[in-house]
N, C-alpha and C positions, 0 to 999 in steps of 0.2 A: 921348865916345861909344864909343869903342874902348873905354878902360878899364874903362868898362860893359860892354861885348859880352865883355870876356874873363874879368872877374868872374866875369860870370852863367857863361861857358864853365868855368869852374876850379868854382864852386860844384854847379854840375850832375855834372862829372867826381867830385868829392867825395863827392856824394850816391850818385853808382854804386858808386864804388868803396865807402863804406858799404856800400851794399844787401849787393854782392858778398859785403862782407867779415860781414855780419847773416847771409848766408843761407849761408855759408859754418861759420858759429860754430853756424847751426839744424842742417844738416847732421849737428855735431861731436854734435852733442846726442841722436842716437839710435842706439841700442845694437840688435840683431838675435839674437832669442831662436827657433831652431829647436826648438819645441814634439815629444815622441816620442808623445804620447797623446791619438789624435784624440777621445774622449772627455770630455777637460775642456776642449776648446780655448776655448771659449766665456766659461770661467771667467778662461783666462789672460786674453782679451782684456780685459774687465773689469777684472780688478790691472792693466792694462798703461794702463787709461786712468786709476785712480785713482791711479796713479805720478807720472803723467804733471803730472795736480791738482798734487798734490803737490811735485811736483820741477821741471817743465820739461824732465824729459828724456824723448823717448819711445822706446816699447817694442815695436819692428815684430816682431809675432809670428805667425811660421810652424809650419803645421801638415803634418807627415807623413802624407799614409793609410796604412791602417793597414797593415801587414808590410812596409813600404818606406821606413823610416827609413834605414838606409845609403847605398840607392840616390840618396834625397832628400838625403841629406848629403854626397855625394860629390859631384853636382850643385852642390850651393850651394857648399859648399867653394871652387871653380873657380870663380868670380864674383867681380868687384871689390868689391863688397857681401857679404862671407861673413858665414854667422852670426858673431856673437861668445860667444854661451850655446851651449853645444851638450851635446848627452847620449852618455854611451862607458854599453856593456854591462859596464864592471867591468875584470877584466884583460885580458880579449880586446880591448875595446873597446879599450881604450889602445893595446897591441900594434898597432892599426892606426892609430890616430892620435895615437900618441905623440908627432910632431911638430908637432903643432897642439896639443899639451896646455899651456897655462901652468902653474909651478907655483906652487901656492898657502897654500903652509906658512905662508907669513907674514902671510894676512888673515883677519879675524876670524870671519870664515865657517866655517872651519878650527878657530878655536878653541873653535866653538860646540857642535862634535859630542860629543854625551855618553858617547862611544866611539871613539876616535878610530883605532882599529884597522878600524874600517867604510871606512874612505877607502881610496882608489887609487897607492899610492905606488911608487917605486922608487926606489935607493938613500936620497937624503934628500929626496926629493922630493914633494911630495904633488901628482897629476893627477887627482882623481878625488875629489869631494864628495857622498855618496848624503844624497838629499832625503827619503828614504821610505821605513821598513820597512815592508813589505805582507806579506800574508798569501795563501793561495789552498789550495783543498781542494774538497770536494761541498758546493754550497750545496743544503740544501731549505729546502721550506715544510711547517712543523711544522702549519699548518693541515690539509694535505690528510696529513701525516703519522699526526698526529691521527684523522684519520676513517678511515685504512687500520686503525690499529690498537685500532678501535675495530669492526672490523667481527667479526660472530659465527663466520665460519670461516676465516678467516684460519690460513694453513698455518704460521704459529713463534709461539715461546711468549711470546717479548719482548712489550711495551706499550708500547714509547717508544724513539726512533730516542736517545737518550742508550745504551740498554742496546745499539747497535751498535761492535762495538767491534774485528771482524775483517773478513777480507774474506768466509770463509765465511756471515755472517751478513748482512750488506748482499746477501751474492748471493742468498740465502733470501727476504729483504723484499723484494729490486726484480722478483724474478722473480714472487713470490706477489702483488707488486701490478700488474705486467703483463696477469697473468689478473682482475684485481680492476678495468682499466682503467674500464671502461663506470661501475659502480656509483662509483667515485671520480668520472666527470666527467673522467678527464684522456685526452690523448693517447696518450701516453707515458708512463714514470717519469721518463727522462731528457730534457732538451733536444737537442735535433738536434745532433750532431757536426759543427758545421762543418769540412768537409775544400775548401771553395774554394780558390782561389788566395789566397795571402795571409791567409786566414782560421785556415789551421792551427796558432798558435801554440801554443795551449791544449793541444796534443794533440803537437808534433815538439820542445815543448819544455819546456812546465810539467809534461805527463803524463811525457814523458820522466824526466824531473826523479828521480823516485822509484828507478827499478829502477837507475839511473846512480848515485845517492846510495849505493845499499846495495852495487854493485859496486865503488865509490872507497873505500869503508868499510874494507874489508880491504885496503887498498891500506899497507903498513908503511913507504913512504918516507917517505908524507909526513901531518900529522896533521890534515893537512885537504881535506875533500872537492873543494873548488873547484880546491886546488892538484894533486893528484892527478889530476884531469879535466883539466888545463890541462897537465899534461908529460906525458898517457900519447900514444904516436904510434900506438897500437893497443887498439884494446878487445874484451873476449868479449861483449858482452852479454850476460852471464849471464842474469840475472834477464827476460829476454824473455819467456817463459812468463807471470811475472807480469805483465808490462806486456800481455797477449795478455789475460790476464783480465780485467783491468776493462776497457781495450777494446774487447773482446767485449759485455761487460756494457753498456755505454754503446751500443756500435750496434745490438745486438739487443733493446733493451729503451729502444727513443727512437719521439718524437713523427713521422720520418722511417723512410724502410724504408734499410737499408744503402745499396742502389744508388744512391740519389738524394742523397747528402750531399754530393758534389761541389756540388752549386747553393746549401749553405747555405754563412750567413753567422755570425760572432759573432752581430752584432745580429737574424738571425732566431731564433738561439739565447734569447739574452737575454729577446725579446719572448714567445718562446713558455712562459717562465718567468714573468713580470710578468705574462701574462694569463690565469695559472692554467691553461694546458693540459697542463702538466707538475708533478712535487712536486721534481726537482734538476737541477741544472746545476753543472758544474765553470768557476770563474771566480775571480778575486782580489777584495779586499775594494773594490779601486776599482770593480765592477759595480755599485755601489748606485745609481749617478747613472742606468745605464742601466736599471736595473729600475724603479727611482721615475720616471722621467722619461718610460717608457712610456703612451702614452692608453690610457687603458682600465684600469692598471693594478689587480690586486685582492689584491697581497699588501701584506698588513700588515708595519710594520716589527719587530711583536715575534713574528713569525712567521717573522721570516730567522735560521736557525740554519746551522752547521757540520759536516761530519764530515769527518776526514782522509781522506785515496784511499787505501785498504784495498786490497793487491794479493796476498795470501796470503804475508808475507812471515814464519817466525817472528817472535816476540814483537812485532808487532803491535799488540798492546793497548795497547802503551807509544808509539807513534807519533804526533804531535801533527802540526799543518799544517807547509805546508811555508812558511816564515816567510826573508825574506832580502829583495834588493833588487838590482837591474838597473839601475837610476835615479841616476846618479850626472853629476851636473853638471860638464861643463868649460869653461874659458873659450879662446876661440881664442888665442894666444899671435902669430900673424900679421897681427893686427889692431895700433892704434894704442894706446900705452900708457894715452893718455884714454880709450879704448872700451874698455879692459882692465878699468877702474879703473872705469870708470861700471856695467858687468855685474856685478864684484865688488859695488859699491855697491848695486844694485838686489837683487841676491839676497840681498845682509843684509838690506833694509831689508825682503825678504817673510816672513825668518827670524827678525827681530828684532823690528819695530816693532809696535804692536798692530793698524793696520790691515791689515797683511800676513799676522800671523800667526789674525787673523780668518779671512782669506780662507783658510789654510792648515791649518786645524782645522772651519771649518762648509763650506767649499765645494768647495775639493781633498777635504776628507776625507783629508788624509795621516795616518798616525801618525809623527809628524816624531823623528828620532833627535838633534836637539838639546837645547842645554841650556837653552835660553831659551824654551821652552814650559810653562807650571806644570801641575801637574793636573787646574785645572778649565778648560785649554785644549787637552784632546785631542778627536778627531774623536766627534760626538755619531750618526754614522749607525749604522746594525745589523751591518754587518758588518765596519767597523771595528772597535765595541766587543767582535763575534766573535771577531778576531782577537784582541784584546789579552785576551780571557778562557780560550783555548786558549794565550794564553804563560802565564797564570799557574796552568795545571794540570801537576801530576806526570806530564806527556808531556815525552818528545825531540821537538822540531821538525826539521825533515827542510829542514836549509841548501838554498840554492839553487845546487847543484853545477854548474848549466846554465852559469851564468857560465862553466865552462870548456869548454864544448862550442867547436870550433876552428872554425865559421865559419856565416856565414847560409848559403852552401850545404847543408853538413851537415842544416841542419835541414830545408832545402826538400827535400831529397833524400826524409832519413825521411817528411815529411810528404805527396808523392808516392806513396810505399810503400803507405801506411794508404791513403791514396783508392785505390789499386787494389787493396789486398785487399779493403776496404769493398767495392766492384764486384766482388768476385770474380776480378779480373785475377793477383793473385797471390795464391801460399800464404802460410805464414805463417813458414816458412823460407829464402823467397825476401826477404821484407820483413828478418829477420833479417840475412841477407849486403846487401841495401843499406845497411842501419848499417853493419855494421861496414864493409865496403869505403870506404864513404862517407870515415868516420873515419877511415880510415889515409890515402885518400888526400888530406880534405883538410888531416889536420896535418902530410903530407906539404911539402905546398904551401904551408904555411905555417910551414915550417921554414927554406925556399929564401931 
């Protein structure tokens, strides 16, 4: 009877320590993807569950709101549970979490990239994997474009937003169809300038983007704009003026009156584009999901065209989008060499495999910079295929120099600035010395 009683005792014991040691190994089994784009979140969840089919291992995926990705990652970082995927802004990005970066020269991830100068490296290291060349410029709708210039007094000689090709000529069409508002049906030319909290990227750092690009241009150290932006410890803002133009042009000729952009949102922007009460909005080619995905929505997809952001810069003509990438993948390097290995794993198999790289041509909509993509698996949405139709015209694309802007302050700073001039709070050479001040002080501070 004892020896019964202690059986059953040892068998039972056995069975826990199983259990322990089953849910210990389920545990081992899920990897932690901090999401930067609250826009597809819903798509990741998706891959993360047909991984999941697939493999057995799952895919806890977290989503950032939207301008509070560092915040959010500095947060999780500090957890006994840290992400293990995480996304760095390029070389700034590193520079801060250089320590958390694994390197990844030797996985095939690495090997995939059909450029391999695109990644994040230092000495022979590679920290930094970009998932996604993206695009961004003035999207209209050639529909309502259309009918502007199709109108009988119409004040420029052009017929087709193709024939726009300066900034002096875009200011001619948005201002003549301003006054044209009513008879168009729209609000606005443009979409509301979101300047909320958090809202302002589009504007402290893609619009930034331009006049920064042509300031680092003449920069003789070094032969590239990003690196140029990344070791100057002080800037002129030259080209302000220009950045003052379209600016202007964007809040004086919007679906909003200036004072009131504080309250918008991207996605108020967005919707007031999808629902035809405007003909353009400046956004990257990832906006499609949010345009199509609008109720109500009445733009057609062969009606979403491109125009670069025309700032009166000489030869202008030759100007193409501004084309680059912010989105570069890292794996934690503080996590457990299995959770290393399983993130490595997972992100090939969405780069490689056909169900992954499904989901990363019809549902991401990336234009994916690997080699394991053929031709007839690139992104089928409108402003994807925009993008990739402004790379293959006799234009310069305008690199994404922001990558070296020296901190998310910096930009909250500038983007600060614009809401109060928007309001009238400041001039427009006040807004001017908060960049540059901004600038010095915080590459300052991030020299220390």
């Amino acid at each position: 009877m004892k020896m019964r009683k202690m059986a059953s005792i040892l068998l039972s014991s056995a069975m826990v320590f199983s259990m322990i040691g089953c849910s210990q190994k389920e545990q081992a089994k899920e990897i932690y993807f901090l999401n930067f784009k609250p826009e597809i979140a819903e798509i990741y969840d998706k891959i993360a569950e047909d991984y999941f089919k697939e493999t057995g291992v799952k895919v806890k995926v977290v989503t950032a709101a939207s301008g509070t990705y560092e915040t959010t990652l500095k947060s999780e970082m500090s957890k006994s549970q840290a992400p293990s995927i995480f996304q760095i802004n390029g070389p700034v990005g590193y520079e801060a979490w250089a320590s958390y970066c694994l390197d990844l020269k030797d996985t095939k991830l690495y090997s995939y990239l059909s450029d391999s100068s695109l990644a994040v490296t230092k000495d022979d290291g590679v920290y930094g994997i970009p998932y996604v060349v993206e695009g961004y410029g003035i999207i209209y709708n050639n529909a309502i474009m259309e009918q502007y210039f199709a109108l009988p007094d119409k004040a420029v000689s052009i017929s087709s937003a193709d024939e726009i090709t300066n900034f002096d000529m875009l200011s001619d069409v948005v201002k003549d169809m301003t006054k044209h508002k009513d008879a168009l049906g729209i609000k606005g030319v443009f979409a509301s300038t979101s300047l909320g909290s958090g809202e302002q990227w589009r504007w402290q750092t893609h619009l930034a983007n331009v006049p920064f690009y042509y300031e680092f241009l003449n920069n003789k150290e070094f032969d590239n704009t990003i690196l140029a932006s990344l070791n100057s410890p002080e800037i002129d803002f030259t080209y302000s003026d220009n950045y003052k133009n379209i600016f202007d042009l964007y809040i004086n000729n919007s679906a909003t009156e200036p004072g009131l952009l504080g309250s918008k949102s991207v996605d108020d922007s967005m919707a007031e584009f999808a629902l035809g009460q405007v003909a353009m909005v400046q956004n990257g080619n990832w906006a499609w999901g949010q345009i199509s995905g609008v109720d109500g929505n009445v733009v057609n997809a062969d009606d979403i065209k491109y125009l670069p952001i025309y700032t009166g810069m000489p030869g202008e003509e030759k100007q193409g989008l501004c084309i680059g990438t912010e989105n570069y993948f890292a794996i934690n390097s503080k996590v457990s060499k299995e959770v290393q290995d399983m993130s490595v794993a997972f992100l090939e198999w969405l780069f490689q495999s056909q169900t992954g790289k499904s989901y990363v041509t019809n549902d991401l909509g990336f234009i994916s910079p690997f080699s394991t993509f053929e031709d007839n698996e690139k992104p089928a949405d409108p402003l994807a295929r925009e993008v990739l139709r402004w790379m293959e015209k006799d234009v310069t694309s305008v690199p994404w120099t922001f990558a070296g802007f020296p901190s998310e302050q910096f930009k909250n700073d500038f983007g600060d600035a614009l809401l109060e001039y928007a309001q009238g709070q400041k001039n427009w050479e006040e807004v001017r010395q908060v960049v540059t001040e901004s600038w010095a002080r915080e590459s300052a501070a991030k020299a220390k």
